[in-house]
MARDREN-908994 format. One record per residue (C-alpha): residue in three letters; z, x, y. Coordinates in Angstrom, 2 decimals, always signed. Layout:
[site 'ALA'; [Z; X; Y]];
...
// end
This chain:
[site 'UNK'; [+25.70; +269.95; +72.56]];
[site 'UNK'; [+23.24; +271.80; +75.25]];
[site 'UNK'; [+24.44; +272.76; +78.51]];
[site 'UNK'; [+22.35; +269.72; +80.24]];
[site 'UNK'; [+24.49; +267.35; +78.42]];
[site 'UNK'; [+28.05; +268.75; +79.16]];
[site 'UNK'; [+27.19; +268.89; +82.91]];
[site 'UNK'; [+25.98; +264.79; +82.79]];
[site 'UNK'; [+29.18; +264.48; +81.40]];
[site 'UNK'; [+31.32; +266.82; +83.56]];
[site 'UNK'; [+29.15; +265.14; +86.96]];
[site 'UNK'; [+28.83; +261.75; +85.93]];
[site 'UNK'; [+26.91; +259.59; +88.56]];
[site 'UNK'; [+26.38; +262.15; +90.34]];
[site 'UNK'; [+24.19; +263.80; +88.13]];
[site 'UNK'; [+20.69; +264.43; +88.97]];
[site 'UNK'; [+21.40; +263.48; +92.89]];
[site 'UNK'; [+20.73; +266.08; +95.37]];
[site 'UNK'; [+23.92; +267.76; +96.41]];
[site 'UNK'; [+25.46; +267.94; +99.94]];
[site 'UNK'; [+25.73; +270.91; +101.91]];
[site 'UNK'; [+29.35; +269.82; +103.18]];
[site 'UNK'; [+31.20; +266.33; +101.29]];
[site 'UNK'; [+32.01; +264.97; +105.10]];
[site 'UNK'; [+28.31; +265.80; +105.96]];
[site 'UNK'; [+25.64; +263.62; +104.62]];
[site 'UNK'; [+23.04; +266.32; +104.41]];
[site 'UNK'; [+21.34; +267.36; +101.30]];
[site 'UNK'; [+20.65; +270.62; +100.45]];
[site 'UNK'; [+16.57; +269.84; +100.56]];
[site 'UNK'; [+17.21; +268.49; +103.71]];
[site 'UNK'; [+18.67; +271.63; +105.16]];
[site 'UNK'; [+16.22; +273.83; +103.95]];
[site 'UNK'; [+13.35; +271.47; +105.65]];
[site 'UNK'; [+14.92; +271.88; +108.65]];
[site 'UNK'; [+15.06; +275.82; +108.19]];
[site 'UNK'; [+11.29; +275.55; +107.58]];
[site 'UNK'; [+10.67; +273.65; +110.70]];
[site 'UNK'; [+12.59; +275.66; +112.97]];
[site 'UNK'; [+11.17; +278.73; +111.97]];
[site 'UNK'; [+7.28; +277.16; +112.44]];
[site 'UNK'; [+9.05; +276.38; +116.09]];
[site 'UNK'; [+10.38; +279.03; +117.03]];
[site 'UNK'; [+6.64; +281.34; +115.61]];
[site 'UNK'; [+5.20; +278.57; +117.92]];
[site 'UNK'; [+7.24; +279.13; +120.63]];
[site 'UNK'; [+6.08; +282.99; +120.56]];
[site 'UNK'; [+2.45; +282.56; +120.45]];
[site 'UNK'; [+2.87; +280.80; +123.59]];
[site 'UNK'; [+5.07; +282.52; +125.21]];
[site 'UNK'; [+2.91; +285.38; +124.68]];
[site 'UNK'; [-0.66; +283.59; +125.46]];
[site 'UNK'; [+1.43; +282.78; +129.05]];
[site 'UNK'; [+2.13; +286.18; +129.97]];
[site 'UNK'; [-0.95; +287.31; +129.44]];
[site 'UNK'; [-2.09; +284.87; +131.50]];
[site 'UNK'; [+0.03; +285.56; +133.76]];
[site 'UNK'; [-0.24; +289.14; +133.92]];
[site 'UNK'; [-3.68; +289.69; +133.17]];
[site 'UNK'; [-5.96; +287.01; +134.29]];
[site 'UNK'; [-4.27; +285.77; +137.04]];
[site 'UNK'; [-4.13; +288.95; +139.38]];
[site 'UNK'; [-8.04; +288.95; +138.52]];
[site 'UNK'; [-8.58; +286.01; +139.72]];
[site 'UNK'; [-6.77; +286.49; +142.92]];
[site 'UNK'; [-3.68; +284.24; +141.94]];
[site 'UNK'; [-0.56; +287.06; +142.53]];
[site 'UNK'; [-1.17; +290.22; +144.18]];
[site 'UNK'; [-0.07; +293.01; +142.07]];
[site 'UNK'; [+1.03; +296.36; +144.12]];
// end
């Protein structure tokens, strides 16, 4: 009997099913990796424009007369 077989039996209906990341939290493990994915595209996101504003800020403003810079 192959390994594939002994772990149907051993799981039951559970085999094939995605499994949890905690049993009291109904999150799969796919699910939690997606949402690692996502946050990371966020927060990449969240630099480019955090960056695009201070150079804004810092840079083209004062040239076009919006702060004074001493």
């Amino acid at each position: 009997m192959g390994e594939a077989k002994r772990r149907k039996e051993a799981l039951g209906d559970k085999y094939g099913k995605d499994q949890t990341i905690f049993p009291w939290l109904p999150i799969t493990k796919a699910q939690g990796e997606q949402f690692v994915e996502w946050t990371t595209k966020g927060a990449w996101i969240g630099i480019g424009i955090m960056i695009a504003a201070w150079f804004t800020i810092r840079f083209i403003g004062p040239a076009f007369g919006w702060w004074e810079v001493y």
